[in-house]
N, C-alpha and C positions, 0 to 999 in steps of 0.2 A: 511674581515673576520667577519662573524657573530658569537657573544657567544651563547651557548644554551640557550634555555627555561628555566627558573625555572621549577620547580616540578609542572606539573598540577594536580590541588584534581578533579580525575575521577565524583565528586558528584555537584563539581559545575559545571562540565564544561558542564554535564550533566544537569544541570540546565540553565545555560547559554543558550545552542543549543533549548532546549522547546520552548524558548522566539520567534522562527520562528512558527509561524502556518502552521500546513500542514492538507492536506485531508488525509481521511484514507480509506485503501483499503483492499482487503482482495487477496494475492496471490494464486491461485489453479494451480493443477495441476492433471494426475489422472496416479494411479500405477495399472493395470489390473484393476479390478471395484470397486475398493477405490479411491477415491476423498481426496487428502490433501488441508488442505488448514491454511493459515498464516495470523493473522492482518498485517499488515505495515502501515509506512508512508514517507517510504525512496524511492520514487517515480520522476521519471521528465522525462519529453519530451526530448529526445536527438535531432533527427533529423525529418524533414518532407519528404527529399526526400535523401534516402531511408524514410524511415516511422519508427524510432528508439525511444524506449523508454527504463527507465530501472530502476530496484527494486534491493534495497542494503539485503543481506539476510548474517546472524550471522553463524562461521565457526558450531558454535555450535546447529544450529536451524536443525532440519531433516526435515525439506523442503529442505536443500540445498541439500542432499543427493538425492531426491525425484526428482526437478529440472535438475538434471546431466543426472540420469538416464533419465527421460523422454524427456529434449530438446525441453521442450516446457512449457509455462503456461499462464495461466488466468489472468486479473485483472480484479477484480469489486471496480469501488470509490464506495463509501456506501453514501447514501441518511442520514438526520440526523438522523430521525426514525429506520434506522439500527445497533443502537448504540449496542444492544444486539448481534449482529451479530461480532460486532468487538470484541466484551469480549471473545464470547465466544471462537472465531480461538485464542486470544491472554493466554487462558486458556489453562494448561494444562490435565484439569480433560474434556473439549471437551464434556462433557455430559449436559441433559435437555433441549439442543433447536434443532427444527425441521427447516434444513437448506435446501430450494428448490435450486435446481442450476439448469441449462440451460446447455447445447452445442452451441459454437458459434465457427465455424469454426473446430468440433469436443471435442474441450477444455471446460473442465466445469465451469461455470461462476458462482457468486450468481446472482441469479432470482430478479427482480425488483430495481439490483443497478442504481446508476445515470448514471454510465457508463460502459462500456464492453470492454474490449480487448482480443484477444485471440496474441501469440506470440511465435515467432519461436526463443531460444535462438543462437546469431551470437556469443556474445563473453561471459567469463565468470573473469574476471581479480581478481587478489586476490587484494584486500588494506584494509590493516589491520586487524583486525577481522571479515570485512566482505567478501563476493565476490560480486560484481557489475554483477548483470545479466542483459545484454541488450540484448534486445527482438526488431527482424523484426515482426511490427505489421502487422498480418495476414490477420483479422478481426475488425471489433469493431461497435459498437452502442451506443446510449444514448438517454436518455429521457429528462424529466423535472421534480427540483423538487429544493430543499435546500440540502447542501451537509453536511456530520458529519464532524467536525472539530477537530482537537489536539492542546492545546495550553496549556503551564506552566502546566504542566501533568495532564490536564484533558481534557475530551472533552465539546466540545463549539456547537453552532450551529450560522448561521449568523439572524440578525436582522433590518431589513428597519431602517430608521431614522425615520416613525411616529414612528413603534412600540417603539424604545426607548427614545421616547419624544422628538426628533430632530426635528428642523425644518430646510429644504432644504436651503443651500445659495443662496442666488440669487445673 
């Protein structure tokens, strides 16, 4: 028989979990010819065969509502220079940036992220405050570039070893 947990402080624990670095992506999806779209970073590869991934979305976010209905959405990872682009989906005021998006497999994507998915939602399971939307990847593409990073609640971008005065092991 196991005792309960003490009392988790919701502030550390959320502090705590930061200490994982994740990419950031931005979720879309589209209601008639609105385009919604959501920062995240609760993001991971389920399966390759089937082709499964999947994005943790808040009972409280109206993406979720937007995702139900529509049974389908977008990811774009964001490049590091797309840092503005994550502000602003993660903004509730959504106003002063000019956001080009793409169609990839019909689904609207952001335009020049690092990478593309379009997806067909299979399951949607509630755990906890979120729901777990896993997505039959449809679609997808990707480029090249440096990706925008989240770390200890900021965002980060990656660095070679000359640039931060490393030198290689040999």
């Amino acid at each position: 028989m196991t005792s309960p947990l003490p009392s988790l402080d919701p502030a550390l624990l959320r502090r705590a979990l930061s200490m994982f670095a994740t990419g950031v992506l931005i979720v879309t999806t589209r209601s008639g010819e609105r385009v919604h779209g959501m920062t995240a970073n609760s993001f991971t590869s389920v399966s390759l065969a089937p082709p499964l991934v999947l994005v943790c979305i808040d009972h409280r976010a109206t993406m979720k509502q937007a995702l139900l209905e529509a049974g389908h959405y977008g990811l774009s990872i964001l490049a590091h220079e797309q840092e503005h682009l994550s502000r602003h989906f993660s903004s509730r005021k959504g106003a002063g940036v000019d956001v080009e998006f793409e169609d990839l497999e019909g689904i609207p994507v952001v335009k020049h992220a690092l990478a593309q998915f379009s997806c067909r939602i299979t399951q949607a399971p509630d755990a906890g405050d979120h729901l777990i939307f896993v997505g039959e990847v449809t679609g997808y593409r990707h480029g090249e570039g440096q990706p925008l990073l989240f770390f200890g609640g900021g965002y980060k971008q990656l660095h070679s070893a000359s640039e931060a005065g490393l030198q290689p092991s040999a």
